[in-house]
C-alpha positions, -999 to +999 in steps of 0.1 A: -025-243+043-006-264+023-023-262-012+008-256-031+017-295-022-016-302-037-010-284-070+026-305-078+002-335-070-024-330-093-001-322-117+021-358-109-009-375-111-016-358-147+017-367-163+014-401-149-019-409-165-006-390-198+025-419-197+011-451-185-025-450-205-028-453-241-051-433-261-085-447-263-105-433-288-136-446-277-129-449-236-150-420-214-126-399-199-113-405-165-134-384-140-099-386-116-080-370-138-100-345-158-108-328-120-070-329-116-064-313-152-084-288-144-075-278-108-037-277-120-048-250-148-069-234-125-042-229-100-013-224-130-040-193-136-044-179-104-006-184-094+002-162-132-025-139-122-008-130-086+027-128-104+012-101-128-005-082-100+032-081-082+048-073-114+028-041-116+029-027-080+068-031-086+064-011-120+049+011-098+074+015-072+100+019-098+084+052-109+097+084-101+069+096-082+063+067-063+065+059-023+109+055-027+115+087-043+108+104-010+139+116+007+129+143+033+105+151+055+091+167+087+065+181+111+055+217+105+041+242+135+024+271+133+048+301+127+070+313+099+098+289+085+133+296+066+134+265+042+167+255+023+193+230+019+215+250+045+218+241+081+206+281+089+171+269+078+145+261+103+137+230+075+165+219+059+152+201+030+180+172+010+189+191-022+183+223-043+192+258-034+208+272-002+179+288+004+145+285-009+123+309+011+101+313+034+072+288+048+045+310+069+018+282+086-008+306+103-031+296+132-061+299+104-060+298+072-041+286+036+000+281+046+022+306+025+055+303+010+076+337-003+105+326-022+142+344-020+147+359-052+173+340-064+161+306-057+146+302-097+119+280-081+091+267-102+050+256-098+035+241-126+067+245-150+065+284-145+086+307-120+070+309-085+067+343-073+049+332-042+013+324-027-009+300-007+000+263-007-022+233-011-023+201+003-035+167-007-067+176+012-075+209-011-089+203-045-060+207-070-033+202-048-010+195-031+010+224-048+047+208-056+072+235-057+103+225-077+136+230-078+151+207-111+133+177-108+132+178-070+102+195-048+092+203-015+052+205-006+030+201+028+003+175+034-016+174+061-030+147+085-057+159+109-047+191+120-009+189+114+011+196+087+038+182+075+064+186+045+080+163+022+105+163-006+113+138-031+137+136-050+135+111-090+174+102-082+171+091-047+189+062-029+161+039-022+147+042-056+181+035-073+185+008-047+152-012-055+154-048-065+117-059-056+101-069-026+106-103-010+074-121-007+060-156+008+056-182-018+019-177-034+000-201-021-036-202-032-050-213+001-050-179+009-072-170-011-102-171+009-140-165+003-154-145+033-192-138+042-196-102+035-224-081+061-230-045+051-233-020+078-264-001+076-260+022+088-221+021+076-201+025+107-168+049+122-136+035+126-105+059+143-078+048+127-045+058+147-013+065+121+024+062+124+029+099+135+004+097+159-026+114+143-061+100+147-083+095+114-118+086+111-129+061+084-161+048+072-162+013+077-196-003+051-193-038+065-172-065+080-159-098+066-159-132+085-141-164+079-135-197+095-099-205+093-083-242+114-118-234+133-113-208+145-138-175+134-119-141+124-139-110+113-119-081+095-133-044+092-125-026+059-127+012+049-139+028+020-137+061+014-173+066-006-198+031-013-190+012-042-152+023-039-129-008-032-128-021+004-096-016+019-082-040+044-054-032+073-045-063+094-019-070+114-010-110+125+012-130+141+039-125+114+037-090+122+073-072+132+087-105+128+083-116+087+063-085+079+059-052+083+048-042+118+024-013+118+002-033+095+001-046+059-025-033+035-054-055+012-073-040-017-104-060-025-132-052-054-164-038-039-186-074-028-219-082-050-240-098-031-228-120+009-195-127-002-160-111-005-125-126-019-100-121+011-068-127-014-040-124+009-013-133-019-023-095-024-008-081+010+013-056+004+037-033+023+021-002+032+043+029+017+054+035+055+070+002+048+093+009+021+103+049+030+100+064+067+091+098+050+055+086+045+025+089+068+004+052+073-024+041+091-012+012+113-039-017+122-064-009+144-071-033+176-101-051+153-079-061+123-052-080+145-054-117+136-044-141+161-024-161+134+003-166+113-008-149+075+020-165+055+013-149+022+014-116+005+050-092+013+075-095+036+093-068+055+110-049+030+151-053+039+152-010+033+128-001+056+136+026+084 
């Protein structure tokens, strides 16, 4: 793994033929040095490439509804809930008014929030007298109810709900200065023989809170790494969708994250599949410990060192 000595080689061996050999009008080009040309562009691209791709999941992270803007959250049980900023609240959300109202999570059914009539809470920009919320699992939702810029809303995982609260002025997003990272090293980019799954396949995917989640896994891809054979198991949510990768390694807990770290890769054409590891990135669970992950499941834990992609971010709790 040690390709990025090999790019400042090529590219040595490039300036040193551009210095010591005149121009010969008439001489065929030198086979050495025209496959050294074009593996330092080649690399030059891919290493630009990567540093875009990080560029914009940090514009990402920067925006105000992104994973740092969370700054509350909690379980929710069945039963009726005072929510608020006070400490008389059953859930004592970070901000807004004393108290907001009323959370009623039945045994069956849509959750309901009532809010205290002078809370001057708001759904969709327009005063919220009350009613059935979503969450990220309903069509439309989940329903964000605001208070300023700030709002409270449920998701759920499995059968529990949860709440969460974020906040466009919070700590962690004020705080953000990028995420540490191995050096790129193009190595790691790796071509993998792709086998579908037909039928596709069930993985039980267990996240940080606890909660079990099946996934559809369409295929698995193998690679030969310091000879050695590894197989990873994506999921993808419907076929032709993006695979989506969670491994683990030897790095993990130590250098990186260690519930897992996360790999997006384009839907394969045909036996093959681009493992870019450059690409592995924090999941959100990472970067705030108000979000919900899936950690690595026992197939996706490499027995090596993956030194590419995001380190543990220094803000993570």
């Amino acid at each position: 793994m040690k390709h990025v000595r090999l790019i400042a080689v090529s590219v040595s061996a490039v300036l040193a033929l551009a210095g010591c050999k005149p121009a010969q009008e008439s001489a065929a080009p030198d086979a050495d040095a025209v496959a050294a040309t074009h593996a330092a562009g080649t690399d030059q691209a891919y290493l630009a490439s990567v540093e875009q791709w990080r560029q914009e999941r940090e514009a990402r992270l920067r925006d105000p509804d992104g994973w740092l803007s969370f700054t509350g959250s909690g379980q929710v049980a069945v039963g009726t809930h005072r929510v608020g900023s006070a400490n008389d609240n059953d859930i004592v959300v970070p901000g807004g008014p004393a108290h907001w109202g009323v959370l009623t999570v039945p045994a069956e059914g849509a959750p309901v929030f009532q809010p205290a009539a002078d809370a001057g809470l708001q759904v969709d920009g327009k005063p919220f007298a009350g009613g059935p919320l979503l969450t990220q699992l309903d069509e439309g939702g989940p329903t964000g109810i605001h208070s300023g810029a700030q709002r409270f809303y449920l998701v759920r995982t499995g059968e529990v709900y949860g709440w969460r609260y974020r906040d466009p002025e919070s700590p962690a997003l004020k705080a953000f200065d990028g995420v540490p990272h191995f050096p790129v090293d193009p190595a790691w980019r790796i071509e993998a023989k792709w086998t579908a799954f037909e039928p596709a396949r069930t993985l039980d995917l267990v996240t940080t809170n606890g909660t079990i989640e099946p996934a559809r896994v369409p295929g698995q891809a193998e690679f030969e790494l310091e000879g050695q054979r590894h197989v990873l198991l994506p999921v993808q949510e419907e076929e032709g969708d993006e695979l989506f990768f969670i491994i683990a390694d030897r790095t993990s807990g130590r250098e990186t994250y260690g519930g897992a770290r996360f790999l997006y890769v384009p839907a394969p054409e045909g036996d093959t599949v681009v493992l870019d590891f450059n690409r592995a990135q924090n999941p959100p669970c990472a970067l705030n410990g108000h979000v919900v992950c899936p950690t690595a499941p026992p197939e996706n834990r490499l027995p090596l060192r993956i030194t590419a992609g995001e380190k543990t971010y220094p803000l993570a709790h």
